[in-house]
C-alpha positions as CSV (number, residue, x, y, z in Angstrom):
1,X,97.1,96.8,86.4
2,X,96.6,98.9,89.4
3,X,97.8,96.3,91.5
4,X,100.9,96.3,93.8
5,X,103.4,93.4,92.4
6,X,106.6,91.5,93.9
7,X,108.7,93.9,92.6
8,X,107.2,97.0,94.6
9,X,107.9,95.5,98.2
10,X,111.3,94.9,100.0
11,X,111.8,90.7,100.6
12,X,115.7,90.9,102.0
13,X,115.2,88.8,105.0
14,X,111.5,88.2,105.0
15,X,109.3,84.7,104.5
16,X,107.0,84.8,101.9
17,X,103.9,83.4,102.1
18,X,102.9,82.8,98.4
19,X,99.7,81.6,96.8
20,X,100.5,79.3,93.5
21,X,97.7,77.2,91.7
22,X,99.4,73.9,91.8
23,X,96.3,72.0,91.5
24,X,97.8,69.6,88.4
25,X,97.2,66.6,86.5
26,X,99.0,64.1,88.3
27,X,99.1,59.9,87.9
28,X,100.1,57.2,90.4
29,X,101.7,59.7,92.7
30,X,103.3,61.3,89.6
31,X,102.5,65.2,87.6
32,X,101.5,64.4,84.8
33,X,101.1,68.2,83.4
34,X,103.6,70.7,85.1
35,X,102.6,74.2,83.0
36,X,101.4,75.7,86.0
37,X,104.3,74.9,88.2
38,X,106.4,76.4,85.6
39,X,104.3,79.1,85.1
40,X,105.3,80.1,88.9
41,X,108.8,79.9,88.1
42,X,109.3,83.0,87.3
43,X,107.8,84.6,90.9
44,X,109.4,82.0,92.5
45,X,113.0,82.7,91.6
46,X,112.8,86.3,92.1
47,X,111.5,86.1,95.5
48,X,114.4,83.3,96.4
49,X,117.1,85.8,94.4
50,X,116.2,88.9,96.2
51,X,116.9,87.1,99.8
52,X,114.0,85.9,101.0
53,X,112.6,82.4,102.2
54,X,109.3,81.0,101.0
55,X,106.7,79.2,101.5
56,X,104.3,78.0,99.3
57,X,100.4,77.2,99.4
58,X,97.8,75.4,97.0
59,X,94.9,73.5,97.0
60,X,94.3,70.3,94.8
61,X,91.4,68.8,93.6
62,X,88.3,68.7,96.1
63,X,89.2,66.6,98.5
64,X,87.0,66.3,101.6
65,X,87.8,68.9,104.1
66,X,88.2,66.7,106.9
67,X,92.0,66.8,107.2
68,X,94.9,64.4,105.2
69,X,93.9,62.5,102.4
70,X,96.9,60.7,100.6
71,X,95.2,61.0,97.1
72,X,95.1,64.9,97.1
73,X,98.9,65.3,99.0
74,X,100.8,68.4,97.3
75,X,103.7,65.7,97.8
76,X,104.6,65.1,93.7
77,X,104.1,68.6,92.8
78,X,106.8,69.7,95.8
79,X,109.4,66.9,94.1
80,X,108.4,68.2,91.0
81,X,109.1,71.6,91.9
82,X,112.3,71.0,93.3
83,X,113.7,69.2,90.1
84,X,112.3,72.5,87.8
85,X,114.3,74.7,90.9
86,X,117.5,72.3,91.2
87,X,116.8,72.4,95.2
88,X,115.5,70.9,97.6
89,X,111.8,71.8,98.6
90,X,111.1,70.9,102.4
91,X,107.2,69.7,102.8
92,X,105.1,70.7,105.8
93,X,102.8,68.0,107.1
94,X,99.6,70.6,107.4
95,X,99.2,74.3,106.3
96,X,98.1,75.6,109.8
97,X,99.1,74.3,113.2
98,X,102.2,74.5,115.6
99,X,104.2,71.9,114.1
100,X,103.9,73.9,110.7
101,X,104.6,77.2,112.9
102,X,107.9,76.2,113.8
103,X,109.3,74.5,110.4
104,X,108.3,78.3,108.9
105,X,109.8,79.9,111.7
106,X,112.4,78.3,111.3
107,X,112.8,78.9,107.6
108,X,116.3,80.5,106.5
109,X,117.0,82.9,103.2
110,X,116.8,81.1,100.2
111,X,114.5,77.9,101.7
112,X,111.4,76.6,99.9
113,X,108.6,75.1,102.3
114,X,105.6,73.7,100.4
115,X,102.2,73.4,102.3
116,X,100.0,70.4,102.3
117,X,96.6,71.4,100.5
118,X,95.1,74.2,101.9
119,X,91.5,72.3,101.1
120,X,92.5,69.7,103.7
121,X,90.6,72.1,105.8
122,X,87.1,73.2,105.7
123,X,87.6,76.6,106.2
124,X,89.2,77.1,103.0
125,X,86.7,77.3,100.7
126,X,84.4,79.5,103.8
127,X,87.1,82.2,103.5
128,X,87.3,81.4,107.3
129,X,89.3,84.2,108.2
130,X,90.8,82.4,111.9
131,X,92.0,80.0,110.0
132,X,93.1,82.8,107.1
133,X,95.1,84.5,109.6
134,X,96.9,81.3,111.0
135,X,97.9,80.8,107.8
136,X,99.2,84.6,107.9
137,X,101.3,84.0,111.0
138,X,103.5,82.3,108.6
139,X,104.8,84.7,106.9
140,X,105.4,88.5,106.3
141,X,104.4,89.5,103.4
142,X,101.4,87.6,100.8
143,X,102.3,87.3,97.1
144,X,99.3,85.8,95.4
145,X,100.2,84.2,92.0
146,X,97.2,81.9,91.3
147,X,95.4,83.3,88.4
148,X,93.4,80.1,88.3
149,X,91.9,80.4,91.8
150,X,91.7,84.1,91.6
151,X,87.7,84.2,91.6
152,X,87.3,81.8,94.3
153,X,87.1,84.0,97.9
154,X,88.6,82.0,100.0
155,X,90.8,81.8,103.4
156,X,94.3,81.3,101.2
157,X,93.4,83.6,97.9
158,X,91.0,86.5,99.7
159,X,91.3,86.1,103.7
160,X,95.0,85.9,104.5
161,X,95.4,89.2,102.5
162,X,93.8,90.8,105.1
163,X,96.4,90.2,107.9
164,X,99.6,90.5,105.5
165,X,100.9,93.4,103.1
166,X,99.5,91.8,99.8
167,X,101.0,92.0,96.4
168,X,100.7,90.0,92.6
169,X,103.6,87.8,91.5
170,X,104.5,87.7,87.9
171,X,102.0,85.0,86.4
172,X,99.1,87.0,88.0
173,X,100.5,90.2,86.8
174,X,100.7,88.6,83.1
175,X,97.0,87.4,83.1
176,X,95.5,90.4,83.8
177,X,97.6,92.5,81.9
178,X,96.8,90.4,78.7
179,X,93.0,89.4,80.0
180,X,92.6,93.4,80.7
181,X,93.3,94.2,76.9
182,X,90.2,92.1,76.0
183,X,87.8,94.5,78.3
184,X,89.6,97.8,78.8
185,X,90.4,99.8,75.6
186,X,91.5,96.8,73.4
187,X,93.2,97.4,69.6
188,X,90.6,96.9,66.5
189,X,89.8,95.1,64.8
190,X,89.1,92.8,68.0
191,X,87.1,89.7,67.4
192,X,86.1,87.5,70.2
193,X,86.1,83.8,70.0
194,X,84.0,81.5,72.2
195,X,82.8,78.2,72.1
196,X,82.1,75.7,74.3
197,X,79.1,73.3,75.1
198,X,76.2,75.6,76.6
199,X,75.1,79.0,76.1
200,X,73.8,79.5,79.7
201,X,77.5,79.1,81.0
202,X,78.1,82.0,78.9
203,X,75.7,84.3,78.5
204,X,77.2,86.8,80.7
205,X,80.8,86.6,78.6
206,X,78.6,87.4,75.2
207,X,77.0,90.2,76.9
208,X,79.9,91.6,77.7
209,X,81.9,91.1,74.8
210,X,79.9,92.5,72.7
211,X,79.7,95.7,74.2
212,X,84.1,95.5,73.1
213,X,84.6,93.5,70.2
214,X,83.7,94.3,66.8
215,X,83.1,90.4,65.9
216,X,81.7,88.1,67.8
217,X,82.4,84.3,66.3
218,X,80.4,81.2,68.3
219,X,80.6,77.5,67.6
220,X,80.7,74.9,69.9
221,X,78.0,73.3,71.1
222,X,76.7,76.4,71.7
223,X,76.5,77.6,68.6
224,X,73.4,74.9,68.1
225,X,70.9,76.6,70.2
226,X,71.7,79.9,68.2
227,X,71.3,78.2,65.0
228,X,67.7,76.4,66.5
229,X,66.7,79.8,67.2
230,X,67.2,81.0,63.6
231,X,64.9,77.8,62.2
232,X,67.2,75.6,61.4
233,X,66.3,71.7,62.8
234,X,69.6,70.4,64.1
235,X,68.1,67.0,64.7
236,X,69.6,65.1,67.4
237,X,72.2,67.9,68.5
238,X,72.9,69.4,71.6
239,X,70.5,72.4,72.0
240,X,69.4,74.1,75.2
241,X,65.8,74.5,74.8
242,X,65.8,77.1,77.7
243,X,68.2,79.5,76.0
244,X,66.7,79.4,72.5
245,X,64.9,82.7,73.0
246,X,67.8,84.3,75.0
247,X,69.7,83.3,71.7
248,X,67.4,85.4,69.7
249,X,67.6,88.2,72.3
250,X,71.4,87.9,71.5
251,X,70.9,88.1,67.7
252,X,68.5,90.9,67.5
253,X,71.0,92.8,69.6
254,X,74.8,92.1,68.2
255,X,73.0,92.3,64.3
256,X,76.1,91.6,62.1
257,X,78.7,91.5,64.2
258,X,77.1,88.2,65.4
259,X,78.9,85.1,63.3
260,X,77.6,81.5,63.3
261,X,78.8,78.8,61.7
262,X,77.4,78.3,58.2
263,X,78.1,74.3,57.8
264,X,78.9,71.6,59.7
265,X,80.6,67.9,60.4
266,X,77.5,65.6,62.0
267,X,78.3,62.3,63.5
268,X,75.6,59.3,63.7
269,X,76.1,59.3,67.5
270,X,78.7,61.1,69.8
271,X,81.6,58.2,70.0
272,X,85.1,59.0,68.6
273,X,84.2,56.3,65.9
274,X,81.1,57.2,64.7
275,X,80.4,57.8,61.0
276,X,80.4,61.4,59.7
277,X,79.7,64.1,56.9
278,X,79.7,67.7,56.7
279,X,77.0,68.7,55.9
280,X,75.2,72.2,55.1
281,X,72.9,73.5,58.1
282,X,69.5,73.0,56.9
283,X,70.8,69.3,55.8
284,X,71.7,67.4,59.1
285,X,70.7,63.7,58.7
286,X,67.8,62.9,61.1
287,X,68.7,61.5,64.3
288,X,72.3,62.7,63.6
289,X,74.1,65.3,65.5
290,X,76.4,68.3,65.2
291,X,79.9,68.0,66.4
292,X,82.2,70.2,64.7
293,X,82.3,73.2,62.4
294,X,82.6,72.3,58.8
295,X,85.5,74.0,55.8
296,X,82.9,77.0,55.0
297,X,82.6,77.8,58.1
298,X,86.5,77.4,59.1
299,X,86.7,79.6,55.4
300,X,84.5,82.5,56.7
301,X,85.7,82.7,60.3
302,X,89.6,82.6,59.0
303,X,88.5,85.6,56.8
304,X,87.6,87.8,60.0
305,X,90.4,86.7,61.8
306,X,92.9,87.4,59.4
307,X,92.0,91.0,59.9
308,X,91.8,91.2,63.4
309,X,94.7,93.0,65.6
310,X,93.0,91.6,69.0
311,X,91.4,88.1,69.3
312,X,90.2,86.0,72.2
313,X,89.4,83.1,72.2
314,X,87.3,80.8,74.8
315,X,86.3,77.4,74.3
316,X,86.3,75.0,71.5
317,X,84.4,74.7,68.3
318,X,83.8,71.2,68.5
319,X,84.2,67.9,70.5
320,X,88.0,68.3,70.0
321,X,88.6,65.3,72.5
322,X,87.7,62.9,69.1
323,X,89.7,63.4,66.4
324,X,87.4,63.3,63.6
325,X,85.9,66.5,65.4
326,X,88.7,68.4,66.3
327,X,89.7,69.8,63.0
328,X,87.5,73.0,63.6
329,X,89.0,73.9,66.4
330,X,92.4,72.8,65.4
331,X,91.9,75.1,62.1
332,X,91.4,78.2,64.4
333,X,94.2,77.4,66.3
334,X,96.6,77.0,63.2
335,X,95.3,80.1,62.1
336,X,95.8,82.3,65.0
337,X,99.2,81.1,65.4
338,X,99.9,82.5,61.7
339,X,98.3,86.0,62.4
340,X,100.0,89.6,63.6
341,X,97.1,89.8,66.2
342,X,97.4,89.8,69.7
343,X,95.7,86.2,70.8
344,X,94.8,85.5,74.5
345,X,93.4,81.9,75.2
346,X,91.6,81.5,77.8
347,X,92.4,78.9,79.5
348,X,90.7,75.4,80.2
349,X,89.7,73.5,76.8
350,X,91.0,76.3,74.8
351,X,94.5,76.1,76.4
352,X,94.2,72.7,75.7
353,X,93.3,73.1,71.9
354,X,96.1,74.9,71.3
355,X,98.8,72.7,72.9
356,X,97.1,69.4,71.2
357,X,97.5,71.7,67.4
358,X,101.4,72.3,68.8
359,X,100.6,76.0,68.2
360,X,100.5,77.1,72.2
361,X,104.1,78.8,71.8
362,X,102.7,81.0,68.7
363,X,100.0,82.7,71.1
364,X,100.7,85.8,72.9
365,X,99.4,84.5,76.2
366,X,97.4,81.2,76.9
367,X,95.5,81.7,80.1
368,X,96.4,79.3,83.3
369,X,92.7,80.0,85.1
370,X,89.9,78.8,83.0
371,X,86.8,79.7,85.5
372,X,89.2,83.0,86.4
373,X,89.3,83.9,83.0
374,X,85.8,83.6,81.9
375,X,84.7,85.4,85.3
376,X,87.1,87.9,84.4
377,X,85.7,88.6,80.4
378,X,82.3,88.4,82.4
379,X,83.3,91.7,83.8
380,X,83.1,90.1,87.2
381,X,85.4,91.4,89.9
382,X,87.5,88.2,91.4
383,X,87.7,88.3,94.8
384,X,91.8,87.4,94.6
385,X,92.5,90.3,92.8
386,X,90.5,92.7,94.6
387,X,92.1,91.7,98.0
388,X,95.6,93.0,97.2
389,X,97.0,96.2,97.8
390,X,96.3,99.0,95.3
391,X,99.3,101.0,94.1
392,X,99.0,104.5,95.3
């Protein structure tokens, strides 16, 4: 990473204005999920240890842009913060505005301020860049640490880097060191894993992959269109008609080092208690529909894999939300955490698989940002990233 980090600026005496992606699960006013708080931890402590104050900045959920809304408050993650930091974490009623100016001002070494969500404000997601540089006035320097919002150009991940020395914290340093192995020289044998519901979502990912990895394996939902456009009638399953022939585009090109699952487990209707079979590809029951990989499939993937000294993996090979249909997904996961590879998860559903098989601890790195990580294996440049300052 060519990218200026925490570590490469003085903080003795500054405020820092940092960027974290505390957009979490939360219930009746409560987080339900706090990974990606923890995940900040690390930045967060450093920058408090090395004599600075901070404050803080995320958005949360989509709220309406029109200013407070008591449902999207960053309220529970700021108390759950400050029980993770054993300190108390002051709240600010806005994240622009005089009454927020002088709270920040008056801000001594070693104090937390947590904005209220930065989406509150329409601007946000317009990369307004008045309302990116009040938001700059805050502080004096930027430390962005929100992987996960890292392809979104807007006024708190792109615009306020514009007005401040800008520099990674540690999470963001980790994604892209670990992301950057799976596009710029990675180890072989790599095999890239991706799965998912619709080929369209990712046709730009397999593109690009393929130009890196020496195996490509697909299942999913995805993987039915493929497997349409080789002949095979897979009945009532989910197939996008529109990317059939971009699927054979796809084939003709990777050859080989293409892999599609060769059976699989079809359901009577999509419910978590429907009947099921596995069955063999050109044998789906009519008016049935594929929703997980089958054994022969979970056989000849584990093969490749077991081999591999690089594997990422996006999205999941079935409808792992049911459990009759999360075995396939679940077997990759149990696999990966027994191999010497290097596995990145990317993030979303795939982050999720692997915490649900209890193996998230045995991958090298499990991805916080699951847009930002499939821009990113795109090839895409994310706006986030770009804006901070190079290392010269």
């Amino acid at each position: 990473m060519n990218k200026r980090t925490v570590r490469d600026i003085s903080l003795e005496g500054k405020r820092v204005l940092m960027r974290v992606d505390f957009n979490v699960p939360m219930a009746n006013g409560i987080v339900t999920d706090d990974k990606r708080i923890k995940a900040a931890l690390p930045t967060i402590q450093y920058v408090l240890d090395h004599g600075a104050s901070l404050i803080l900045m995320s958005h949360l959920g989509r709220p309406k842009g029109t200013g407070f809304e008591p449902d999207f408050s960053l309220k529970p993650a700021a108390e759950a913060l400050a029980k993770l930091l054993g300190t108390s974490v002051q709240r600010a009623p806005d994240c622009v505005g005089p009454e927020v100016d002088v709270i920040a001002k008056a801000l001594k070494p070693g104090d937390v301020l947590m904005l209220e969500n930065t989406r509150f404000h329409k601007g946000e997601e317009k990369n307004d860049l008045d309302l990116a540089r009040q938001m700059a006035a805050l502080g004096d320097v930027y430390v962005n640490d929100a992987f996960g919002s890292a392809h979104r150009a807007h006024s708190s991940t792109e615009g306020v880097a514009r007005f401040l020395p800008a520099v990674s914290g540690f999470l963001m340093e980790q994604e892209l060191e670990y992301l950057g192995r799976a596009t710029d020289n990675p180890a072989h044998p790599y095999v890239a894993i991706l799965g998912g519901a619709k080929v369209s979502d990712k046709i730009a990912v397999i593109e690009n992959l393929l130009t890196r990895c020496d195996t490509l394996i697909i299942g999913g939902g995805m993987a039915n269109t493929f497997l349409a456009a080789q002949g095979y009638n897979m009945q009532n399953s989910l197939v996008e008609a529109g990317s059939v022939n971009v699927a054979k585009a796809i084939m003709a090109k990777a050859g080989d080092r293409l892999m599609l699952p060769v059976d699989a487990l079809a359901a009577d209707k999509f419910d978590a208690e429907a009947a099921s079979q596995v069955v063999d590809l050109d044998k789906v029951p009519v008016g049935w529909r594929v929703l997980d990989i089958g054994p022969k499939s979970i056989g000849q993937f584990g093969e490749v894999l077991r081999h591999a000294r690089l594997v990422v993996w996006n999205g999941p090979m079935g409808v792992f939300e049911f459990p009759t249909f999360a075995e396939g997904t679940f077997a990759i996961a149990r696999l990966l955490a027994t191999t010497d590879a290097t596995t990145v998860i990317g993030g979303g559903d795939s982050a999720s698989a692997v915490k649900k098989a209890g193996v998230a601890k045995q991958m090298t790195h499990v991805s916080t940002g699951g847009g930002a990580s499939l821009e990113y294996l795109e090839g895409r440049v994310l706006p986030g990233v770009a804006a901070l300052n190079d290392r010269r």
